[in-house]
C-alpha positions as CSV (number, residue, x, y, z in Angstrom):
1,X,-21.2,-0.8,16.6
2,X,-20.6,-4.6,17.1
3,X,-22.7,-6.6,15.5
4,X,-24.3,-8.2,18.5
5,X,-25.3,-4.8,19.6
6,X,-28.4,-5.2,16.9
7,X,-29.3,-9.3,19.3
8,X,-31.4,-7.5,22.1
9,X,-33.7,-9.9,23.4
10,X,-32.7,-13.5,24.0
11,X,-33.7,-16.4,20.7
12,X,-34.7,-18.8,23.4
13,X,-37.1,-17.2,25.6
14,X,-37.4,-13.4,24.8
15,X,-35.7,-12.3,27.7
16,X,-34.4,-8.6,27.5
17,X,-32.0,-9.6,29.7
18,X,-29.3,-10.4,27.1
19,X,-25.9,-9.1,28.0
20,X,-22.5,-9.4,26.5
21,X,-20.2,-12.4,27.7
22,X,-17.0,-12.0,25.7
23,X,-16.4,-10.2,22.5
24,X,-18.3,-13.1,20.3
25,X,-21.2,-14.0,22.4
26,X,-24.2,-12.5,24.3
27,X,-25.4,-14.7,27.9
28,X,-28.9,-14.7,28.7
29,X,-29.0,-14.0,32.3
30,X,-32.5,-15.6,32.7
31,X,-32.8,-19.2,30.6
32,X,-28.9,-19.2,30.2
33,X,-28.5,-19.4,26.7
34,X,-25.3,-18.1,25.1
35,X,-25.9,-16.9,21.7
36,X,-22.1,-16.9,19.9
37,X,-21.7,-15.0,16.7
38,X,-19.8,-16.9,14.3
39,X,-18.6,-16.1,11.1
40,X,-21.2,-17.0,7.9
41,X,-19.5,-18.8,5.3
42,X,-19.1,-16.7,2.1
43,X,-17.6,-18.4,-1.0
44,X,-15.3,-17.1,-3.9
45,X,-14.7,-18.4,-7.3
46,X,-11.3,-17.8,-9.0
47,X,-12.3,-18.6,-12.8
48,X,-8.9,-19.0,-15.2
49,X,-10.1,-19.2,-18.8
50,X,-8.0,-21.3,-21.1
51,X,-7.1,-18.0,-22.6
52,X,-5.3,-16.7,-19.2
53,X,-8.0,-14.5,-18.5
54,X,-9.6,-14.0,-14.9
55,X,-13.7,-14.1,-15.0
56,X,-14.5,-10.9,-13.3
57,X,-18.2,-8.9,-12.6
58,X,-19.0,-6.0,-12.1
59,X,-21.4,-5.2,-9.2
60,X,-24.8,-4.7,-9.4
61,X,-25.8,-4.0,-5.6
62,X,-24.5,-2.3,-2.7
63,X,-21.7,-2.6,-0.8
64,X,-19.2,-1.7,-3.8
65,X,-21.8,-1.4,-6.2
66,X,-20.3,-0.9,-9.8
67,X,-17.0,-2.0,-8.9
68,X,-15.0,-5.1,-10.2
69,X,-16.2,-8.4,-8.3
70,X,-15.5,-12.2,-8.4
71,X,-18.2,-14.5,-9.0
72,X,-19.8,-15.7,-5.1
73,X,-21.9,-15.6,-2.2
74,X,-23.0,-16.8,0.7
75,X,-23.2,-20.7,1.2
76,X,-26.9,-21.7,2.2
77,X,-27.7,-24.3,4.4
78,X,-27.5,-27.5,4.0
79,X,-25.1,-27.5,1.1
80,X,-20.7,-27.9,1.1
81,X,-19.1,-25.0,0.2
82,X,-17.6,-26.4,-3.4
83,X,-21.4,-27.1,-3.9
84,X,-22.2,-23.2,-2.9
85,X,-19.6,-22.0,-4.9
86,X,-20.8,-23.9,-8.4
87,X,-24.7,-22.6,-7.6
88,X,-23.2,-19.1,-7.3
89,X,-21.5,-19.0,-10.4
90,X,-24.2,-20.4,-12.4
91,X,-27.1,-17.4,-10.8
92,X,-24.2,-15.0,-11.4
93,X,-21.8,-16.0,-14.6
94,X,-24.7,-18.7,-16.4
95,X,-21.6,-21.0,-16.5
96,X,-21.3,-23.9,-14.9
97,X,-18.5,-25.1,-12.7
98,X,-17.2,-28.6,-13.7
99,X,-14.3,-28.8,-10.9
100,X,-12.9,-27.0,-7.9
101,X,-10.0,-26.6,-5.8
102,X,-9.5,-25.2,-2.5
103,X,-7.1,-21.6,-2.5
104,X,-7.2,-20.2,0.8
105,X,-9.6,-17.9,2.9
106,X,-9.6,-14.6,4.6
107,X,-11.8,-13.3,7.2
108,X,-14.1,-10.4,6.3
109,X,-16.7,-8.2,7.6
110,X,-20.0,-7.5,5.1
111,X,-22.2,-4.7,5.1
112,X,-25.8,-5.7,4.4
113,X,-29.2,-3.8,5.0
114,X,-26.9,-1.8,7.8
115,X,-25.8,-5.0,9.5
116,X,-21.9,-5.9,9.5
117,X,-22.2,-9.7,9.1
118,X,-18.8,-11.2,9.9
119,X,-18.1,-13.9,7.0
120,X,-15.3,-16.3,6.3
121,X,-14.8,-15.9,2.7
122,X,-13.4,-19.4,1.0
123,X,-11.7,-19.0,-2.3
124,X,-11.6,-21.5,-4.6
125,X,-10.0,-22.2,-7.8
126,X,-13.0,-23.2,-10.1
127,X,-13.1,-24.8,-13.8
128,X,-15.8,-24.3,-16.7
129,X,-16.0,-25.5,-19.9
130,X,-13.1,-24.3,-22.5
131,X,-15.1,-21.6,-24.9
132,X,-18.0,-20.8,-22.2
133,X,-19.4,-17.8,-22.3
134,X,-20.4,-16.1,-19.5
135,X,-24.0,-14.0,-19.5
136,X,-24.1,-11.4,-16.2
137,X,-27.7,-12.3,-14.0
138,X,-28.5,-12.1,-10.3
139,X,-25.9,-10.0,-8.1
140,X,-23.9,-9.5,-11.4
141,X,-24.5,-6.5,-13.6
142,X,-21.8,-7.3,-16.1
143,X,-19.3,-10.2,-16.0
144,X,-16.5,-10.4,-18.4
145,X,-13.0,-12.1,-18.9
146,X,-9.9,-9.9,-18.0
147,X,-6.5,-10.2,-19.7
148,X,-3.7,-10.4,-16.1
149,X,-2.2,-7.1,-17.4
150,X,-5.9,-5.6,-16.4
151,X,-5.7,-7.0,-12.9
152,X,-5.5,-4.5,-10.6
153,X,-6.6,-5.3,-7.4
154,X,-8.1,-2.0,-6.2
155,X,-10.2,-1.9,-8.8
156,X,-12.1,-4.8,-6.9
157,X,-14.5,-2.5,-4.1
158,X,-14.9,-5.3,-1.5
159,X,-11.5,-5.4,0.7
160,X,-11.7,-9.4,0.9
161,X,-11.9,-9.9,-2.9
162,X,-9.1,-7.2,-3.5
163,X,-7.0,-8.6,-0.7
164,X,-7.8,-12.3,-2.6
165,X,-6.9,-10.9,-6.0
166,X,-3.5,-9.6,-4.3
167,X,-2.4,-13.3,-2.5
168,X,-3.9,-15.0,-6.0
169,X,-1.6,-12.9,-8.5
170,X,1.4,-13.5,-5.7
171,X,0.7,-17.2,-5.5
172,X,-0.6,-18.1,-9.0
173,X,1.1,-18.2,-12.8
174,X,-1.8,-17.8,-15.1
């Protein structure tokens, strides 16, 4: 099912006549309104301890839920991305991020509540204090540092994250 499939009636004026127009967007063929589906932004934080461990979690929710996880989320409104990134490690981790730096991003598809929301998930290379300890709330049911031998990326259940952790350990000396 394409996620536009679940956008029946038009936002603007109800209208059930709401068709598709191309593979992003639905036309309303009363007020004229096209709705396009973009891509939410979704961020990702890459957390290098001064140890060379990577801060993973361990998932406490559905999709994936008990596998191994990176600290993230979706960006709310209103707020940068670098400033999404350092709210969702604090909910998540208790830590709190002090600098970031921009990795790379992958397009990703997300189940939630039986919707496939397309994201754009932006990973980021994030710093903490040296010696923080990190305390698993929110989405998190466990978080804990990971030596790089213990890297594996299909232990990570989301295919973004494990595709991230495969172009991190490629790109990145710890």
């Amino acid at each position: 099912m394409h996620p536009l499939d679940k956008f029946v009636r038009c936002p603007v004026c109800g209208s059930a006549h709401f068709s598709i127009h191309d593979f992003k967007s639905k036309r309303c063929a009363d007020c004229g309104f096209t709705y396009y589906l973009n891509p939410s932004g979704a961020t990702v934080a890459v957390i290098v301890n001064e140890h060379g461990q990577l801060l993973v979690e361990r998932r406490a929710n559905e999709p994936a839920r008990g596998t191994l996880d990176l600290p993230g989320g979706f960006a709310d409104i209103g707020e940068t991305a670098e400033e999404g990134i350092a709210r969702e490690v604090l909910e998540e981790t208790g830590l709190a991020v002090v600098s970031t730096e921009y990795l790379f991003s992958l397009p990703n598809d997300y189940l939630y509540s039986g919707m496939t929301i397309p994201t754009l998930d932006l990973f980021f290379r994030c710093k903490v204090e040296p010696g923080a300890t990190p305390r698993a709330a929110d989405d998190a049911a466990a978080c804990f540092w990971l030596n790089p031998q213990d890297i594996h990326p299909e232990d990570f259940g989301l295919h973004s994250i494990s595709r991230g952790i495969e172009i991190f350990l490629k790109k990145s000396k710890f």
